[in-house]
Structure formats: C-alpha cells, structure tokens
C-alpha positions in Angstrom: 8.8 -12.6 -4.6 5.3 -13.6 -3.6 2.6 -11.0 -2.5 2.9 -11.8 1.0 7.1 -11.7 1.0 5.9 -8.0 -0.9 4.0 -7.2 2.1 6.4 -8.1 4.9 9.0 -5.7 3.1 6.6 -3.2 3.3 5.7 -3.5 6.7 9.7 -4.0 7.6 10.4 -0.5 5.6 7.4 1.5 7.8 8.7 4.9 8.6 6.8 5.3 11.7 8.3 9.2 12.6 5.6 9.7 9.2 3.3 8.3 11.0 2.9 10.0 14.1 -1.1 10.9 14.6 -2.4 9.4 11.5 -5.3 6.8 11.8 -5.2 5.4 8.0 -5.8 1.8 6.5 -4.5 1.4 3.2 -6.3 -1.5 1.5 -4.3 -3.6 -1.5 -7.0 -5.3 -4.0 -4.3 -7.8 -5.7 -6.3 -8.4 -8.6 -4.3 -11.8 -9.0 -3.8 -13.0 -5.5 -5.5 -12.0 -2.5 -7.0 -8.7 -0.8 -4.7 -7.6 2.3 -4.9 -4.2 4.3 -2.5 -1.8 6.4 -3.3 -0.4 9.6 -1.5 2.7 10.2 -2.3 4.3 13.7 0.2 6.7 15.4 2.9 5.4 14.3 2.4 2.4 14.1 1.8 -0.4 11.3 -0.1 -3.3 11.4 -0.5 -5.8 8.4 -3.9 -8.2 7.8 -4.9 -10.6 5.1 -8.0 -10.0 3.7 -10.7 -7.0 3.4 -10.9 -4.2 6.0 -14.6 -3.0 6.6 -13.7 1.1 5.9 -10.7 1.4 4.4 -9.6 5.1 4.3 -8.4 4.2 0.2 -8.3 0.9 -1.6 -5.8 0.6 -4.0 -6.3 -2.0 -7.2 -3.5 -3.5 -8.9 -1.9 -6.8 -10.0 0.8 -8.3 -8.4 3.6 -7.3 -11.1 2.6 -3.5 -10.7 2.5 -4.2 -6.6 6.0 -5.2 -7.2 7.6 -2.8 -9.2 5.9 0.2 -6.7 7.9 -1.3 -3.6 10.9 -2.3 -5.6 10.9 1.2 -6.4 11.3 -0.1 -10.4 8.1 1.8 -10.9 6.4 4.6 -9.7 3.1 4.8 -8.3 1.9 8.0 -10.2 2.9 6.7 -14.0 1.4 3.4 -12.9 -2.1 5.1 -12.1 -1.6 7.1 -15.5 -0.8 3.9 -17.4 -4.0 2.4 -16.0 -2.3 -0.5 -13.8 -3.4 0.9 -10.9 -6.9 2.1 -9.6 -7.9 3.6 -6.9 -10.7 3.9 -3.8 -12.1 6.9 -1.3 -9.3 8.9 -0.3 -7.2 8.8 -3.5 -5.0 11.4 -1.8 -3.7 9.1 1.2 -2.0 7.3 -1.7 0.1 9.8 -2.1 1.2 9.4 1.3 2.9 5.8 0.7 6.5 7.1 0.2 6.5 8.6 2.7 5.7 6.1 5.0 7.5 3.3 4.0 11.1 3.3 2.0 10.3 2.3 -1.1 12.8 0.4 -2.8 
C-alpha cells in the first residue's frame, strides 16, 4: 500500500462523533516519502499533501511504521518506545489518533 493509499484509509476510517469541537492538525513527516497533514475541525477531516504552517503535533516516522500503526499490526506507543516514531508540540494529541480514526 503506498503512503497516499495509507492516507485515504485513514481519512475513510475518521470517527467524526470524536471529533466534535476539536480544531487539531495532525502533521505526518514520512521520512521516506513525502510530508502530508490532517485537518480535524468539528468533526470534520480534511487531508493535504505537504507541510502545514502550525501543526498542533508533527509526527516522524517511515512509511513501514506509518503502516503497521493504521493496519493496526503495531501500536503507536511501543513504536515511539522502540524509537520508530518521533514526535512534535503537542505530543499528547497523539494520543488522540485511535480515537479518531478506526485503526485497523
């Protein structure tokens, strides 16, 4: 599955009832393809390619680990342990991701 294929299954799985009065962009640093960002704004989700000015975090990975998170093959917290992801700002929001979108 390519990066972008990765992204439209995000974007498909978007729980928007999670998302009711939030204002967040997520931004995804593909260290091996290329940078794209999530717009979440009361429930709703919007995806662009490329950099966002203020993300609210930034989250730095390669494609694999990108993968394996919204596969649901691996988890987002032993992949930040095991140094395959890195994160930006607002390392909390991360935390946020399963609940608004089904992973895997």
């Amino acid at each position: 599955m390519s990066v972008d294929q990765i992204f439209q299954k995000l974007e498909q799985n978007f729980n928007a009832d999670a998302a009711q009065g939030l204002d967040l962009v997520f931004q995804f640093d593909i260290e091996d393809d290329k940078t794209h960002h999530l717009v979440i704004k009361d429930g709703t989700c919007t995806l662009h390619e490329g950099p966002h000015n203020d993300p609210s975090v930034t989250l730095i990975m390669n494609s694999e680990t990108l993968q394996g998170i919204v596969s649901g093959e691996t988890d987002g917290m032993q992949a930040f342990m095991a140094g395959q992801l890195r994160a930006e700002g607002d390392m909390m929001l991360a935390t946020k991701l399963g609940e608004l979108f089904n992973m895997g």
